[in-house]
C-alpha positions as YAML, in Angstrom:
chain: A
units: angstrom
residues:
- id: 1
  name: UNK
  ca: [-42.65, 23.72, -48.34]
- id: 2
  name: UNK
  ca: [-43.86, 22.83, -44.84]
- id: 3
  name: UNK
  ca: [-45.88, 19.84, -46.86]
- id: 4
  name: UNK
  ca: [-42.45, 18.48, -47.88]
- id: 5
  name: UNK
  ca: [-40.72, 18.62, -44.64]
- id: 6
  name: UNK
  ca: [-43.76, 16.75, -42.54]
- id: 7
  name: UNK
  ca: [-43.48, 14.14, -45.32]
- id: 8
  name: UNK
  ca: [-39.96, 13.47, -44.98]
- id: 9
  name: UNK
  ca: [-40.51, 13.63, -41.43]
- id: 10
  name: UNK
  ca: [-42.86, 11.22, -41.36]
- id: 11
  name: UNK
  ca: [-40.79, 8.84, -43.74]
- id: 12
  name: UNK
  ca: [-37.93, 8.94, -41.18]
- id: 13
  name: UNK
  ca: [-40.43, 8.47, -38.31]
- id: 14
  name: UNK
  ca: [-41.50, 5.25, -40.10]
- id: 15
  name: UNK
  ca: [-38.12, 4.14, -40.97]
- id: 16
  name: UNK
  ca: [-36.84, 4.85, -37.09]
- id: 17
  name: UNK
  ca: [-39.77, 2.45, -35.93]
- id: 18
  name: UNK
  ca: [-39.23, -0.03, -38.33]
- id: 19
  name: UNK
  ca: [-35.79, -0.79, -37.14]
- id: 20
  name: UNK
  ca: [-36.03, 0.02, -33.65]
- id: 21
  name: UNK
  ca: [-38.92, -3.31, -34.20]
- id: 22
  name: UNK
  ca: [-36.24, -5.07, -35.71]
- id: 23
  name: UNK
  ca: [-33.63, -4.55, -33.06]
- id: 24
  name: UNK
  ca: [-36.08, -5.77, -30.48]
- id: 25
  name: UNK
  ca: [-37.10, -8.67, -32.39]
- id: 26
  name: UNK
  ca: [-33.77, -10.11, -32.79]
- id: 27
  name: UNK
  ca: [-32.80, -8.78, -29.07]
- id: 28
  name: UNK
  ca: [-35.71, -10.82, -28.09]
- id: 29
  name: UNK
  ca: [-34.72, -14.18, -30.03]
- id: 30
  name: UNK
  ca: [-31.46, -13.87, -28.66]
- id: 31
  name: UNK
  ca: [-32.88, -13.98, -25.04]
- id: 32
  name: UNK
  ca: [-35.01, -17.26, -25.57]
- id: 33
  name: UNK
  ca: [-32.44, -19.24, -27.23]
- id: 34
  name: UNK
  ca: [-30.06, -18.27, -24.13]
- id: 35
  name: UNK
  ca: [-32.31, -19.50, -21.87]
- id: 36
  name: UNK
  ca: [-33.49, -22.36, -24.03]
- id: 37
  name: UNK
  ca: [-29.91, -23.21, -24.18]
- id: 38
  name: UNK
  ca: [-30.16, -23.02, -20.11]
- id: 39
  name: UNK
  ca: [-32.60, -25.35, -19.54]
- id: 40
  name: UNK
  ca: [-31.18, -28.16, -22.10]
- id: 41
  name: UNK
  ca: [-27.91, -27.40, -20.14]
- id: 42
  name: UNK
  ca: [-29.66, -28.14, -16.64]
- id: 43
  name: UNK
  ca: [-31.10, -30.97, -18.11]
- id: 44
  name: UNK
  ca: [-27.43, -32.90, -18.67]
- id: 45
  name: UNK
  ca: [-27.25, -33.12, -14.75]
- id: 46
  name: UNK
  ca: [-29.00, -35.26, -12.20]
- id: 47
  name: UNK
  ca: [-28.06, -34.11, -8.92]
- id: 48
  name: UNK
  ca: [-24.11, -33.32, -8.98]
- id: 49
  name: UNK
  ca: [-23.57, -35.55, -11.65]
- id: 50
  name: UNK
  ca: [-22.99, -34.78, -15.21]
- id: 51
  name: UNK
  ca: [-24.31, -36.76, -17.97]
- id: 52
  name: UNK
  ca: [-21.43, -36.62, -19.78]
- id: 53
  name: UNK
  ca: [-22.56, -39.69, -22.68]
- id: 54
  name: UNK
  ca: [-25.62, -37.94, -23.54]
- id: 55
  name: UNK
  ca: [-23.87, -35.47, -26.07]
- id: 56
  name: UNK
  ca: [-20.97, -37.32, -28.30]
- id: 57
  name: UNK
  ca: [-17.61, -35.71, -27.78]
- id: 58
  name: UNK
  ca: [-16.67, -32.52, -29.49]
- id: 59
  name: UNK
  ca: [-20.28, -31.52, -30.17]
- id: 60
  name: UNK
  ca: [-21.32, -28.21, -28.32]
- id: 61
  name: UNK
  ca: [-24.61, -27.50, -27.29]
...
């Protein structure tokens, strides 16, 4: 009986860490395309100016 219950323990220990991997994972690809996102942003100024012909009108970044 205590066999059973360290096995399901075990299983649930496994599934817990499997998606708390997950979670950080797609935490973590949410974080680099913010900043890569960022840096193409800073890129459409040069100095105060915007440039505003590099992207066509309507399109987002």
């Amino acid at each position: 009986m205590a066999a059973q219950t360290d096995e399901k323990e075990a299983k649930r220990l496994d599934e817990l860490t499997r998606e708390a991997d997950i979670l950080l994972e797609d935490k973590d690809s949410k974080r680099d395309l913010k900043e890569k996102r960022g840096v193409l942003k800073q890129t459409l100024y040069v100095g105060s100016k915007k440039l505003k012909h590099v992207i066509p009108k309507g399109k987002h970044i």
